[in-house]
C-alpha positions as CSV (number, residue, x, y, z in Angstrom):
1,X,120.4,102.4,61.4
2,X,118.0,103.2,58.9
3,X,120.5,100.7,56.6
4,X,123.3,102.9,57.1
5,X,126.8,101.5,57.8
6,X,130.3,102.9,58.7
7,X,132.3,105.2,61.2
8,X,129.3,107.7,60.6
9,X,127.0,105.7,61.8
10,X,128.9,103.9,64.3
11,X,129.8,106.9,66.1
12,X,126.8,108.8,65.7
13,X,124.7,110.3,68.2
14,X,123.8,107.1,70.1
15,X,127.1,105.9,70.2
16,X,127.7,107.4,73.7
17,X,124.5,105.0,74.7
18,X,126.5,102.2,74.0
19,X,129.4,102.8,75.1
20,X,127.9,103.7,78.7
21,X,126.5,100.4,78.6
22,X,129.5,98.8,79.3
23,X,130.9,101.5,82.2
24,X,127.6,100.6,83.5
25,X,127.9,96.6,83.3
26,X,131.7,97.1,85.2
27,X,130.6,99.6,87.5
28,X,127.0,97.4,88.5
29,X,129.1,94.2,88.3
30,X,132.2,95.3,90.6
31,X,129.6,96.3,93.0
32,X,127.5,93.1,93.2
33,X,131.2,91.1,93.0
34,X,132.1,92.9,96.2
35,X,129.2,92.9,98.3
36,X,127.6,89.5,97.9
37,X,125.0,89.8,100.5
38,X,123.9,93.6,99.6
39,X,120.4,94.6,101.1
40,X,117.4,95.1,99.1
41,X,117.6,99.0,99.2
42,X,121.2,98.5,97.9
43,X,120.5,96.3,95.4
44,X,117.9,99.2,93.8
45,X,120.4,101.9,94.7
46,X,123.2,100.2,92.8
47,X,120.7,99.4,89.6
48,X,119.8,102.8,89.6
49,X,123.4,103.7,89.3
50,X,124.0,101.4,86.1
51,X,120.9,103.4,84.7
52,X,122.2,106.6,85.3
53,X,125.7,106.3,83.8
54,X,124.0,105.0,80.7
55,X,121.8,107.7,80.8
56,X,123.9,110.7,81.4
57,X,127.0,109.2,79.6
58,X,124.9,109.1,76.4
59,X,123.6,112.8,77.4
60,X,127.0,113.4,77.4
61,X,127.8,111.9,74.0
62,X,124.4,113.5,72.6
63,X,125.0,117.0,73.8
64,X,127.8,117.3,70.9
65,X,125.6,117.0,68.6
66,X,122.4,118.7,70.0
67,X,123.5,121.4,72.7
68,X,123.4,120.5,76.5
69,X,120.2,121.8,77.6
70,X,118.7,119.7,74.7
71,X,120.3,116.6,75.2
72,X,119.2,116.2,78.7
73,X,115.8,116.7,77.8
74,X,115.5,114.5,75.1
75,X,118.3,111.7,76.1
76,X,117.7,111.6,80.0
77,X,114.1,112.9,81.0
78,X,112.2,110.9,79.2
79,X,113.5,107.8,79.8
80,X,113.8,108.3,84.1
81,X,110.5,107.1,84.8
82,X,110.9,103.7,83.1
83,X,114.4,103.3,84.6
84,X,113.0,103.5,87.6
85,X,110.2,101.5,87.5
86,X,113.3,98.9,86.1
87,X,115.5,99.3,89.0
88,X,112.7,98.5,91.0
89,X,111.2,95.2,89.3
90,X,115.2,93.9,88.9
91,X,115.3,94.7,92.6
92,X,112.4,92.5,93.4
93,X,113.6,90.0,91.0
94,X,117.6,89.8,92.7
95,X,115.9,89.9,96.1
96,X,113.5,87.1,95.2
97,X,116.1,85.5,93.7
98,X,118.5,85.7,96.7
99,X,115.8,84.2,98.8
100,X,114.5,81.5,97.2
101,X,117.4,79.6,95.2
């Protein structure tokens, strides 16, 4: 925060980051409470999700302060590549997981 502090910075423009963050551990959670024995491809499918509500809920957030078209480019494109390349090693990881223990 650049040694900032208060409502300013609190609810500044990555505030809507955070706040996905939990939407995203409820949604991803209520999922894998549900389904306990979820397929691999379901497992990736369902991470992916949690990514994309952070990613598009702090779009969301960001586009107040820097337009739409904007926001997307700079709070959601670059950062799909690497989310994916997440969902897929935390996939490997819950399926190994699953397997072995």
């Amino acid at each position: 925060a650049g040694g900032n502090f208060g409502m300013q910075t609190i609810m500044g423009a990555t505030v809507g980051y955070i706040l996905s963050y939990f939407i995203s551990c409820y949604v991803v959670g209520k999922i894998f409470q549900k389904n306990l024995d979820l397929s691999q491809r379901k497992i990736g499918l369902t991470m992916l999700l949690g990514h994309l509500i952070v990613l598009f809920g702090g779009a969301l957030w960001l586009s107040f302060f820097l337009g739409l078209k904007k926001a997307i480019l700079l709070g959601i494109v670059p950062f799909i590549a690497t989310d994916i390349f997440k969902s897929i090693v935390l996939t490997k990881l819950i399926h190994l997981k699953n397997n072995y223990f």
